[in-house]
N, C-alpha and C positions, 0 to 999 in steps of 0.2 A: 796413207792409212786414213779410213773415214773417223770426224771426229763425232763420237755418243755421245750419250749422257743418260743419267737417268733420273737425274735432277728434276723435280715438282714445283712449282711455281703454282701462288693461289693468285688468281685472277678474278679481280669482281666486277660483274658487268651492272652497270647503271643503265638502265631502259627502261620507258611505261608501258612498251608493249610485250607483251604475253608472247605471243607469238614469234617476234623477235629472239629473244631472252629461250624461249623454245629453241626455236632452229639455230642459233648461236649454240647450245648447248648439245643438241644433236652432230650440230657441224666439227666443234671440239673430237667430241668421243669419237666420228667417223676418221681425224685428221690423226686421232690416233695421239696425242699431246697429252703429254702425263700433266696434269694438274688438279689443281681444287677451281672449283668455279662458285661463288656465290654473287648473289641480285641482290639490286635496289630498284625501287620503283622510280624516281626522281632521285633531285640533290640536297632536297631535305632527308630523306634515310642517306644516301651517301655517305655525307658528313658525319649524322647519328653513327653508322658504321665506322667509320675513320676515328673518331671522337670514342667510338666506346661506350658511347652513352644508350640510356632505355636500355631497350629489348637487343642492343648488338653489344652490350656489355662484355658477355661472356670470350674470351681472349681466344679457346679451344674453339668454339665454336665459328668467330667470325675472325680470323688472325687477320693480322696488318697485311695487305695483298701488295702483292710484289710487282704488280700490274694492274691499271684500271682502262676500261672499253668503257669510255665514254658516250651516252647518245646527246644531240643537244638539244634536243628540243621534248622537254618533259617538263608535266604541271608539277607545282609549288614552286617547284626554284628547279630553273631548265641549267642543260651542263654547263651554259659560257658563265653563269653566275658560282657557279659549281666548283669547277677549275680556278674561278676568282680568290673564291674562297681559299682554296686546295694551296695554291700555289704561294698565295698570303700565309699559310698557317708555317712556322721554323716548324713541328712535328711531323708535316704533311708534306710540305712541297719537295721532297727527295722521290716521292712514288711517281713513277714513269705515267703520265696519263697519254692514252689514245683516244682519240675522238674518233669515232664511227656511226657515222650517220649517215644520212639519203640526202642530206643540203649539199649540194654542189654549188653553194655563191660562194664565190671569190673572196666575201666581206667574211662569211663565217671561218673560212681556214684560215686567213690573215688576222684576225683577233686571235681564235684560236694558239695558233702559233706566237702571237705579241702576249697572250697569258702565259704559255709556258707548258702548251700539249707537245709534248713528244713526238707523234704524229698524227696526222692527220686521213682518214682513210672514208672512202665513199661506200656504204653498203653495197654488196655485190644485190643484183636483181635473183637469179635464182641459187637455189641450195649447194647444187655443184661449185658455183662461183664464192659461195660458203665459207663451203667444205677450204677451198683451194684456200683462201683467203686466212681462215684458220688453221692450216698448216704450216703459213706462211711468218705468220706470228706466233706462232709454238715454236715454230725450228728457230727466228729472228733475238726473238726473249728468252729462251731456255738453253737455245744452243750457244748461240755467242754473247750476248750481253751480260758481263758481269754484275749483278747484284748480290747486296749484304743480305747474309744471311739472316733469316726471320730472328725476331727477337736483338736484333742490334742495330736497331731504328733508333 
């Protein structure tokens, strides 16, 4: 018997680009992955998000995401300072972070991974490749990986 679910997971993706953050979000909805999806531009909002603080205060609005999609290469504070932070913080560092970016050096997925990223994944080139990519981690995150329920962080 196949195993469902129908289980929501909010997922925030951290990117400077638009476009990205675009087609991440198309590619979601086309994979069919029931979630919430909210953005940060860098790892200054990140944090602000994570923290609660300003304008991501609001708890209903911006809830504690049960998965983060990591880019790492964003101005103010790019994600390997990010995840620094993230994984330092006792409140924070239980959130599963994925690094998804276009860097393929070897140095970046080895820090990465020495911080404490979950996994490590190379931007697919086109939408299709997307698409596939984010269905792959809807079904990975929401179908089998046990995470605590929202609100018992």
């Amino acid at each position: 018997m196949p195993y469902t679910t129908s289980r929501s997971i909010t997922i925030l993706l951290a990117d400077d680009d638009e476009d990205d953050r675009l087609l991440t979000q198309d590619a979601l909805k086309e994979s069919r992955v029931l979630n919430q999806l909210n953005f940060v531009k860098d790892g200054v909002e990140l944090l602000q998000y994570l923290r609660r603080e300003g304008a991501y205060a609001d708890k209903l609005l911006y809830p504690r995401p049960s998965l983060i999609l990591l880019d790492l290469n964003m101005p103010r504070m790019d994600g390997r300072e990010a995840l620094q932070q993230i994984k330092a913080d006792e409140a924070l560092k239980s959130i599963p972070v994925v690094i998804l970016t276009t860097s393929k050096q070897e140095e970046d997925m080895i820090k990465g991974y020495g911080l404490g990223a979950a996994s490590y994944i190379t931007k697919p080139v086109n939408f299709e490749g997307l698409v596939d990519l984010m269905k792959a981690i809807g079904r990975y995150w929401v179908e089998f990986v046990e995470l605590p329920e929202p609100g018992n962080e």
